[in-house]
TORKOL-4160 file (C-alpha; in steps of 0.2 Angstrom, whole numbers, padded with zeros to 4 digits, m for minus):
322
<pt num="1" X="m0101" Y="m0013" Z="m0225"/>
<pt num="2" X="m0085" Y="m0010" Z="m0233"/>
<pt num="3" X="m0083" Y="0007" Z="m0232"/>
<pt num="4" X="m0088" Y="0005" Z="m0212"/>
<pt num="5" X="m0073" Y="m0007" Z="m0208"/>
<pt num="6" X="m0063" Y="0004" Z="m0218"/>
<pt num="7" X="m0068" Y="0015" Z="m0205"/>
<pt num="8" X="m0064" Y="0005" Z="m0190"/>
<pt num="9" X="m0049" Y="m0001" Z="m0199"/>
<pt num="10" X="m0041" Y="0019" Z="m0202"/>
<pt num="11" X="m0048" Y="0025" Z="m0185"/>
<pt num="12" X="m0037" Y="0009" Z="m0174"/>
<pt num="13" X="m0021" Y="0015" Z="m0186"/>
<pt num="14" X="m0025" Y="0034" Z="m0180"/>
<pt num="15" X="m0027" Y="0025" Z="m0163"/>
<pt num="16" X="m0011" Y="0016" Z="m0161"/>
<pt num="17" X="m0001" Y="0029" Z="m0170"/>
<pt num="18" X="m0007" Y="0042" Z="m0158"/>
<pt num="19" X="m0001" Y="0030" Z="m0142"/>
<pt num="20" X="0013" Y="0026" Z="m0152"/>
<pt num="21" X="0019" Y="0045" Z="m0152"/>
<pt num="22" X="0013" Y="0047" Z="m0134"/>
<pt num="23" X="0023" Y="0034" Z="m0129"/>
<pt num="24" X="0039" Y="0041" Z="m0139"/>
<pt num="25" X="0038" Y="0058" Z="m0131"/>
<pt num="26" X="0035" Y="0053" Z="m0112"/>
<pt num="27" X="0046" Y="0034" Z="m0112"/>
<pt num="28" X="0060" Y="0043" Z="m0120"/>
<pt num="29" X="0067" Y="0053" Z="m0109"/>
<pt num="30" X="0067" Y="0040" Z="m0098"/>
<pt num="31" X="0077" Y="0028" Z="m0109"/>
<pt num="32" X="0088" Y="0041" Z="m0112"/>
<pt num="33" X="0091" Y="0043" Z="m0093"/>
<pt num="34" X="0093" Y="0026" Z="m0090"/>
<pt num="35" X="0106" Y="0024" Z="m0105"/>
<pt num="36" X="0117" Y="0039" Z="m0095"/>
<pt num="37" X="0113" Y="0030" Z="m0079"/>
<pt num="38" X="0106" Y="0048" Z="m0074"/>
<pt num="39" X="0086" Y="0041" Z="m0068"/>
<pt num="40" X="0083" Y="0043" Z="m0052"/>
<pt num="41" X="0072" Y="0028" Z="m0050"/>
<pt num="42" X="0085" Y="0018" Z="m0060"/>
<pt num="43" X="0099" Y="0022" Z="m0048"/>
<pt num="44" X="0089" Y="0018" Z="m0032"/>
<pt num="45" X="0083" Y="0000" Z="m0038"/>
<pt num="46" X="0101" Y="m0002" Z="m0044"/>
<pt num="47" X="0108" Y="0004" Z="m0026"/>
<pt num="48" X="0094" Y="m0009" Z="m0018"/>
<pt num="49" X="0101" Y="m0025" Z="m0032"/>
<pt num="50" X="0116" Y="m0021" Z="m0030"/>
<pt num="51" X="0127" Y="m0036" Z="m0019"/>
<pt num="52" X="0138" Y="m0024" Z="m0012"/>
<pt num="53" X="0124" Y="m0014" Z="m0005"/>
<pt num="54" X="0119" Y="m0021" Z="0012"/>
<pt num="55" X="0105" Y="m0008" Z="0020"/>
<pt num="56" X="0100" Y="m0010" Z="0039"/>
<pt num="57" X="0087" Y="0003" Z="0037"/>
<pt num="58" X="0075" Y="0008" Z="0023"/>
<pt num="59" X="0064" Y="0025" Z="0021"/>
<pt num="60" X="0049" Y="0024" Z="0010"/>
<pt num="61" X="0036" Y="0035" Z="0005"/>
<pt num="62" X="0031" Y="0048" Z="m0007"/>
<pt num="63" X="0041" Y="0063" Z="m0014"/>
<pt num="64" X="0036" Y="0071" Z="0002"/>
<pt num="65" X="0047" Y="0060" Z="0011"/>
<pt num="66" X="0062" Y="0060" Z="m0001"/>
<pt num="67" X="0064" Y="0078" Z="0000"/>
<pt num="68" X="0060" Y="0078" Z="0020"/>
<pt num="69" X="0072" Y="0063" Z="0027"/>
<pt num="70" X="0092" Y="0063" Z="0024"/>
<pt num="71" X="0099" Y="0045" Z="0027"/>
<pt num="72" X="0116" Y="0051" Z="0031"/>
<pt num="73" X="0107" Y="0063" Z="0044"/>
<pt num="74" X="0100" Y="0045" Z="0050"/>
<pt num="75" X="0115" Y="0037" Z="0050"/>
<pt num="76" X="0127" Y="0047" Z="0060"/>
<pt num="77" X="0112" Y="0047" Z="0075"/>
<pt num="78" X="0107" Y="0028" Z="0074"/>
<pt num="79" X="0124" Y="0021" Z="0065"/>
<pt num="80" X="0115" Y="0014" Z="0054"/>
<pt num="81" X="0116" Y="0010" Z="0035"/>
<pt num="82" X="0100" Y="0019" Z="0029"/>
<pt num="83" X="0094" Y="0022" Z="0011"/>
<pt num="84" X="0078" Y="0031" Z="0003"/>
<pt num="85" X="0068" Y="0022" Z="m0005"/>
<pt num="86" X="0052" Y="0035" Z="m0007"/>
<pt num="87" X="0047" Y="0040" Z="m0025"/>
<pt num="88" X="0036" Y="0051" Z="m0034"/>
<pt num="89" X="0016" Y="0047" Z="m0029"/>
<pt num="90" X="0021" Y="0033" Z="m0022"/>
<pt num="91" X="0003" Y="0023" Z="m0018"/>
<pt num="92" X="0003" Y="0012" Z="m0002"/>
<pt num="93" X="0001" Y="m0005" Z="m0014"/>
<pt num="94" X="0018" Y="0003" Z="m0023"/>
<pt num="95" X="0024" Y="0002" Z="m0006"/>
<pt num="96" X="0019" Y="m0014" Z="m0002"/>
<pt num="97" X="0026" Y="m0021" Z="m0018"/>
<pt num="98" X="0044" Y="m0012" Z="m0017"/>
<pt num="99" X="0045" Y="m0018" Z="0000"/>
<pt num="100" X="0044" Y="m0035" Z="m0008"/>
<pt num="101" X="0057" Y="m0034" Z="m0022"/>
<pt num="102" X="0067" Y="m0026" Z="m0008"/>
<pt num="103" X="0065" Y="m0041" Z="0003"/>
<pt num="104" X="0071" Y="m0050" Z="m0010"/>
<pt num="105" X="0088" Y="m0042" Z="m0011"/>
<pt num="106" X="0092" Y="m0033" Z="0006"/>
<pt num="107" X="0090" Y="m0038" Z="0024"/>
<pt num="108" X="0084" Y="m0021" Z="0030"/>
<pt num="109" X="0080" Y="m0021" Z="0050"/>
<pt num="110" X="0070" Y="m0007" Z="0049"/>
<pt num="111" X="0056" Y="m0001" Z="0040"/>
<pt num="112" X="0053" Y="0018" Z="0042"/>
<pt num="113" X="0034" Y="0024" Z="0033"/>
<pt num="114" X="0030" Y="0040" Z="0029"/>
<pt num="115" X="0010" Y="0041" Z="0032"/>
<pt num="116" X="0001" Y="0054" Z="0020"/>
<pt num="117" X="m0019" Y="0055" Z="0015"/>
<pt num="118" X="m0014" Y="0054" Z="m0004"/>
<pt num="119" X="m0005" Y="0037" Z="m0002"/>
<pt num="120" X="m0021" Y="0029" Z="m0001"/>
<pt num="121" X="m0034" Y="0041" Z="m0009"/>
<pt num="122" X="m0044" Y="0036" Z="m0026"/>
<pt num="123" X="m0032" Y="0043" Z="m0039"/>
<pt num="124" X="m0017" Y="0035" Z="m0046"/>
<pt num="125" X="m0003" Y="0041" Z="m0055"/>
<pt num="126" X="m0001" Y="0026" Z="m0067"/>
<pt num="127" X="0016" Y="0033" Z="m0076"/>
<pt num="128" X="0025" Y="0035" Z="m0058"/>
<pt num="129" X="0020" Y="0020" Z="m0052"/>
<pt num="130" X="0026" Y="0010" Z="m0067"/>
<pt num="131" X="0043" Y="0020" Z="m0067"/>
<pt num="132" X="0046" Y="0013" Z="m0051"/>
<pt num="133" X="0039" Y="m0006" Z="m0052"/>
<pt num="134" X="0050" Y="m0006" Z="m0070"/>
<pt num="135" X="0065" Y="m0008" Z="m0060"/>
<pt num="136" X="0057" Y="m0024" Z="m0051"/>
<pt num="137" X="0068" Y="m0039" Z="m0053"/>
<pt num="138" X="0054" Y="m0050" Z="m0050"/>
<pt num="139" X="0042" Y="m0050" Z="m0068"/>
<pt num="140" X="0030" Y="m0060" Z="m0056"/>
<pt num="141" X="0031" Y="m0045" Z="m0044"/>
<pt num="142" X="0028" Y="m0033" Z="m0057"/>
<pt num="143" X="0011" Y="m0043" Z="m0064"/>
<pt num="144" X="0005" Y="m0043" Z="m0046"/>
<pt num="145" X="0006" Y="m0026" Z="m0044"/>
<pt num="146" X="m0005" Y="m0021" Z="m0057"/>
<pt num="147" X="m0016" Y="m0037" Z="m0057"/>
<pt num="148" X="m0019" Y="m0038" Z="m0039"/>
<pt num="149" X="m0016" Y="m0018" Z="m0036"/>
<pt num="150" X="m0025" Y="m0009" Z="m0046"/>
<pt num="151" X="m0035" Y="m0022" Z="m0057"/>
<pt num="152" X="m0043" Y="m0017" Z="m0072"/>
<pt num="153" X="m0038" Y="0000" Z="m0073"/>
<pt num="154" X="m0020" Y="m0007" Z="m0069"/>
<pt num="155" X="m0021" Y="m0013" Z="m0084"/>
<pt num="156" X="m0029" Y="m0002" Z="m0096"/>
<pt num="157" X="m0016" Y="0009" Z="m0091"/>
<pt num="158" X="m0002" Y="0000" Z="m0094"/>
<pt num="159" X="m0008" Y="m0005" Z="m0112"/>
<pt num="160" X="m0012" Y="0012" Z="m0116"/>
<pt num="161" X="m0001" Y="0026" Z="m0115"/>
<pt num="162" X="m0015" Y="0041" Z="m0119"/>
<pt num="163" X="m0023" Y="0034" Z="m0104"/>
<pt num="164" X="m0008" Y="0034" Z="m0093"/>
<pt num="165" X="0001" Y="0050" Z="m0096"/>
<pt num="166" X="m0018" Y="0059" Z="m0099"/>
<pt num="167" X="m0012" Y="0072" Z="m0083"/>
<pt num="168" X="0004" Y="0074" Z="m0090"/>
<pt num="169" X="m0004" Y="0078" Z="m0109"/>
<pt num="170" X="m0016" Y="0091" Z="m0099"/>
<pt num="171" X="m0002" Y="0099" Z="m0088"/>
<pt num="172" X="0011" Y="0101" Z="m0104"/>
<pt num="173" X="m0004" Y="0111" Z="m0114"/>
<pt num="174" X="m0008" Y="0121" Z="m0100"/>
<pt num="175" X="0011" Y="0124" Z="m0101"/>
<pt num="176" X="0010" Y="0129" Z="m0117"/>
<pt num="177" X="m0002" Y="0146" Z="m0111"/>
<pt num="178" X="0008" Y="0149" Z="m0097"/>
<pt num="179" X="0023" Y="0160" Z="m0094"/>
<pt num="180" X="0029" Y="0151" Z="m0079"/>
<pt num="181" X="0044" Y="0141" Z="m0079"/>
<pt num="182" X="0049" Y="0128" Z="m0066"/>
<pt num="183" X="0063" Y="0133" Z="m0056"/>
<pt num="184" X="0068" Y="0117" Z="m0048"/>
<pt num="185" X="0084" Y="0106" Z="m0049"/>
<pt num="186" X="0082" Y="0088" Z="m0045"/>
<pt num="187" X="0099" Y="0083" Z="m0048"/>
<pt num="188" X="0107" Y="0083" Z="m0033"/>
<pt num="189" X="0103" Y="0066" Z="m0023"/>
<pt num="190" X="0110" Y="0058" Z="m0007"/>
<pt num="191" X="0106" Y="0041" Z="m0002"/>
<pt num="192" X="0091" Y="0041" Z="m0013"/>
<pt num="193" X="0086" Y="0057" Z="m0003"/>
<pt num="194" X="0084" Y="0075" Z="m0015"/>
<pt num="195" X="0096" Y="0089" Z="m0009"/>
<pt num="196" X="0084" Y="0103" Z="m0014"/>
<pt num="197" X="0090" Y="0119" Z="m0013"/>
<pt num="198" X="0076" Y="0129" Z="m0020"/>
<pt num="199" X="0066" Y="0141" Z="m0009"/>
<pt num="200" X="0049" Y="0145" Z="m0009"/>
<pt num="201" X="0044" Y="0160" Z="m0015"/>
<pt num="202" X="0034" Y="0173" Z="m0005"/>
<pt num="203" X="0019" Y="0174" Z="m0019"/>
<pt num="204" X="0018" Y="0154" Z="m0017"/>
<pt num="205" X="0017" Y="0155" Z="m0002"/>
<pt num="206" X="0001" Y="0168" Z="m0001"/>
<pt num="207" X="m0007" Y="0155" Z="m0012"/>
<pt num="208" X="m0005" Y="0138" Z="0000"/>
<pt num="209" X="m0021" Y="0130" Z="0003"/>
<pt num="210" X="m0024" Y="0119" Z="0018"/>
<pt num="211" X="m0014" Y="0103" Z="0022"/>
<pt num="212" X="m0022" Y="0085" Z="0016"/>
<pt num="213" X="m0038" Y="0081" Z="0024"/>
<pt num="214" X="m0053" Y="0072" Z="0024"/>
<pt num="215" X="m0063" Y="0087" Z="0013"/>
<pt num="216" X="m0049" Y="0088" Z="0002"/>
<pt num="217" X="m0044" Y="0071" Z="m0002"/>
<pt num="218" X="m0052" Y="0056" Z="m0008"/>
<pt num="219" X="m0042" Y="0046" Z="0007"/>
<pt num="220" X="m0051" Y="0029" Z="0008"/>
<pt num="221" X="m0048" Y="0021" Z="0025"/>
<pt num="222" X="m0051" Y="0002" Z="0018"/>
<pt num="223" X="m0037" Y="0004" Z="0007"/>
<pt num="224" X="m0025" Y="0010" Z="0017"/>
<pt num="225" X="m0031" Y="m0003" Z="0032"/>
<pt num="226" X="m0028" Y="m0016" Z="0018"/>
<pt num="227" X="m0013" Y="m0013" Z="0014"/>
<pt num="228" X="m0003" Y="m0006" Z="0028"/>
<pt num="229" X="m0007" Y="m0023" Z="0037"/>
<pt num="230" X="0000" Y="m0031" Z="0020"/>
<pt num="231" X="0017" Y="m0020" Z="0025"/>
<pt num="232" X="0017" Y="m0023" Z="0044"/>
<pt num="233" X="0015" Y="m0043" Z="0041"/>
<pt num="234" X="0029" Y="m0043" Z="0027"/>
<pt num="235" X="0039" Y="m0031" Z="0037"/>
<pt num="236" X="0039" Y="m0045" Z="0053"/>
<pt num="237" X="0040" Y="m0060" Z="0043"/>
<pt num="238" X="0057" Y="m0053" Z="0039"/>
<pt num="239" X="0058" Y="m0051" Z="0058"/>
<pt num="240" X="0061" Y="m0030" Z="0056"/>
<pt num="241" X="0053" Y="m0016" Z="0067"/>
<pt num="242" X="0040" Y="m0004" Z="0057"/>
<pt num="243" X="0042" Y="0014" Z="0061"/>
<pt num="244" X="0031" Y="0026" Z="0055"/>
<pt num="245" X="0033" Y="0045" Z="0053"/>
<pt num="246" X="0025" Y="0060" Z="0045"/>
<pt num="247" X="0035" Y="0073" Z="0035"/>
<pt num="248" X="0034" Y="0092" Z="0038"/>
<pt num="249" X="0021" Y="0105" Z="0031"/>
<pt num="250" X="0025" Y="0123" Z="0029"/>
<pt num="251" X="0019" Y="0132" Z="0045"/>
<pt num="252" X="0009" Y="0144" Z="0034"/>
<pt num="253" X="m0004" Y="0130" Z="0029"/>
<pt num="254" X="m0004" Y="0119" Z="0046"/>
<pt num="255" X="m0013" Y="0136" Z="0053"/>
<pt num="256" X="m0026" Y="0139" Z="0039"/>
<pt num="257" X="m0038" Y="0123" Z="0047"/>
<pt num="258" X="m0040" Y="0121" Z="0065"/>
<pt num="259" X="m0042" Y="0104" Z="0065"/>
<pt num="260" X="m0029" Y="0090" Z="0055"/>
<pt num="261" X="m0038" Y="0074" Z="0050"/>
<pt num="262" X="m0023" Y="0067" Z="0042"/>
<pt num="263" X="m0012" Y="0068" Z="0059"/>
<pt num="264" X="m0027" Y="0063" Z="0071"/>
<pt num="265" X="m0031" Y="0049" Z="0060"/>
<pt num="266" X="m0013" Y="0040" Z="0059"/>
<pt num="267" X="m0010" Y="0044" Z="0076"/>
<pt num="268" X="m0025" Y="0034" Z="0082"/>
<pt num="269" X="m0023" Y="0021" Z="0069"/>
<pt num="270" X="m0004" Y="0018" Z="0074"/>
<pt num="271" X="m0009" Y="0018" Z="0093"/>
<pt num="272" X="m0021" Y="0001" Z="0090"/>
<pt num="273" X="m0010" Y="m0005" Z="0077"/>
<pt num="274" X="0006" Y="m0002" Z="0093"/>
<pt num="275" X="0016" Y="0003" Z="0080"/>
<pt num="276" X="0029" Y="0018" Z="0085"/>
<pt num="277" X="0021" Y="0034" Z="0075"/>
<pt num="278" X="0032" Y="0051" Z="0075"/>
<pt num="279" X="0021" Y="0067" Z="0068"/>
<pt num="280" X="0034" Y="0082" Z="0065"/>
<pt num="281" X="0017" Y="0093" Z="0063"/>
<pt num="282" X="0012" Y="0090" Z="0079"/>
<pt num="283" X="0024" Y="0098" Z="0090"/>
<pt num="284" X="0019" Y="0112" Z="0102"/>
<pt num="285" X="0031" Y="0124" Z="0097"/>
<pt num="286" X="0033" Y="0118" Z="0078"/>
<pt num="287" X="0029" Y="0134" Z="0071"/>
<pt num="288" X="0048" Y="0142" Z="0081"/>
<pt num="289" X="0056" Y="0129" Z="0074"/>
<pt num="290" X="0049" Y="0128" Z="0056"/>
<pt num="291" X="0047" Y="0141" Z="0044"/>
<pt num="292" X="0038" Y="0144" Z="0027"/>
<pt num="293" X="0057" Y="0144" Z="0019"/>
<pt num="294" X="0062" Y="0126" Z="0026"/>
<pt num="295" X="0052" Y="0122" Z="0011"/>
<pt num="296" X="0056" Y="0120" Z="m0008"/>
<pt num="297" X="0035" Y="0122" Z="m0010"/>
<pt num="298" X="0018" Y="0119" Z="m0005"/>
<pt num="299" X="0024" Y="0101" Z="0005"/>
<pt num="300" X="0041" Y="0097" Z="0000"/>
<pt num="301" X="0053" Y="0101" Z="0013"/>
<pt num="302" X="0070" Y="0109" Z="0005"/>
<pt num="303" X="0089" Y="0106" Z="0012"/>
<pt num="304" X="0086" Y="0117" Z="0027"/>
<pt num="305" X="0070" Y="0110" Z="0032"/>
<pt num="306" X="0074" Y="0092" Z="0029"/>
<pt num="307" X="0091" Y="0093" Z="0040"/>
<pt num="308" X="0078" Y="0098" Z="0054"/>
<pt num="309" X="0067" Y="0085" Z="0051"/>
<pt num="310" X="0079" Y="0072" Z="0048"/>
<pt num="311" X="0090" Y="0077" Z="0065"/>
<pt num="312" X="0071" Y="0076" Z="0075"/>
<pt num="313" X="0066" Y="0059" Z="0064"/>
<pt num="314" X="0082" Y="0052" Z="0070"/>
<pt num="315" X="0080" Y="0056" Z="0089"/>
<pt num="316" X="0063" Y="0047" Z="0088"/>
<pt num="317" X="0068" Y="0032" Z="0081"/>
<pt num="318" X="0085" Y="0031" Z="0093"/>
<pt num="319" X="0073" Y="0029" Z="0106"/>
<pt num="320" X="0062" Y="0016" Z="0098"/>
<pt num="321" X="0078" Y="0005" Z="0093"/>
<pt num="322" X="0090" Y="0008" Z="0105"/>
């Protein structure tokens, strides 16, 4: 019996050593960010708290709609005050709770959504979404967000770091047997909006698969009907005008599938819901304007697409609020 709780007793020091480690390797460089004020999600939350900040019009969304939408583009259009809000994965109940803590601290009028499949699919990526929801003011917020977002596995997740950085663990090993090297600079941000100037290359773009869709997604329609009515109630309860749009692909891999669940889907669901829906993919002659090197990669627009996107975004919603 003894030597069998020893047992239990070395493997929970192995245990929590190992998280321990984990969480050393992956929180650090963070901390370490934050301390030189150099963390992207840091300086967008501290842009959102800060007093002297006073934002008319928020864009929120994943990383596809940080790299596609340029607020100063939006702002010499629609002479607003406009700041991006979007973040890495960001999941539809991330974005129902930043637009809380935001609500909290600016009076913004409008609301403009970027729609995309994986915001409401069945796969989470726990460390992003608690990078973001760190910055919360509100611990209340913070504890909802977990609790009433993502429940059980929301917190197994946050208590255990092998668990929540497990795809970042599998991608840095693969790393390790691979000769490629990432090529991109995140380092030059406008607005909350990332300035990329990286170009895809023409052997990535050989390799694109097709745009989200049902067959390649776990897109669940109950979530995202859940908590999209969650955002349009908070967003009119603060007497603002939701706008929802949908950031660029690269031409190349809107033409490998006839059909495009992802754009037929919101543009129906925005229709019932009468909520203004803009789909830069779905213009007639997209493919002259666009090109595969408007992009940084497989979906992220780069400087060159995102001034085009961001000039058409801003046209669309001119004629919504004006």
């Amino acid at each position: 019996m003894k030597k069998f709780l020893k047992k239990i007793i070395i493997g929970l020091l192995v245990f929590i050593a190992v998280n321990a480690i984990i969480m050393g390797v992956y929180e650090y460089p963070s901390y370490k960010a934050i301390q030189n004020k150099t963390h992207r999600n840091y300086l967008k939350w501290d842009a959102i708290h800060s007093p002297s900040n006073s934002f008319d019009m928020i864009i929120i969304g994943t990383s596809r709609c940080y790299a596609a939408f340029n607020p100063v583009v939006f702002d010499s259009i629609l002479d607003t005050n406009s700041y991006n809000m979007s973040t890495s994965a960001q999941d539809i109940a991330e974005t129902y709770y930043a637009l809380e803590e935001i609500y909290q601290h600016q009076k913004p009028k409008y609301i403009v959504l970027d729609l995309f499949f994986e915001t409401a699919d069945e796969s989470y990526d726990y460390y992003q979404i608690f990078s973001n929801s760190s910055f919360f003011k509100s611990n209340k917020r913070k504890f909802s967000l977990i609790s009433d977002g993502y429940g059980s596995s929301g917190f197994l997740n946050y208590a255990i770091p092998l668990v929540r950085f497990k795809n970042y663990i599998k991608q840095d090993v693969s790393k390790l047997f691979s000769r490629k090297e990432s090529l991109r600079v995140e380092d030059n941000w406008i607005k909350g909006h990332l300035h990329d100037t990286l170009i895809v290359s023409d052997s990535e773009i050989s390799a694109f698969g097709p745009i989200s869709n049902f067959e390649n997604t776990s897109f669940s329609k109950e979530r995202f009907d859940k908590y999209f009515n969650k955002i349009n109630a908070l967003v009119k309860k603060n007497n603002a005008k939701l706008i929802c749009l949908r950031a660029p692909y690269p031409p190349t891999r809107l033409s490998l599938k006839d059909t495009d669940d992802e754009g037929t889907y919101f543009k129906e669901y925005t229709s019932k819901a009468q909520i203004p829906f803009f789909d830069i993919n779905a213009k007639e002659n997209y493919d002259e304007f666009y090109e595969d090197k408007d992009f940084a990669d497989y979906h992220h627009a780069n400087y060159k697409g995102a001034r085009k996107a961001s000039l058409e975004a801003a046209k669309f919603i001119k004629q919504i609020i004006y």
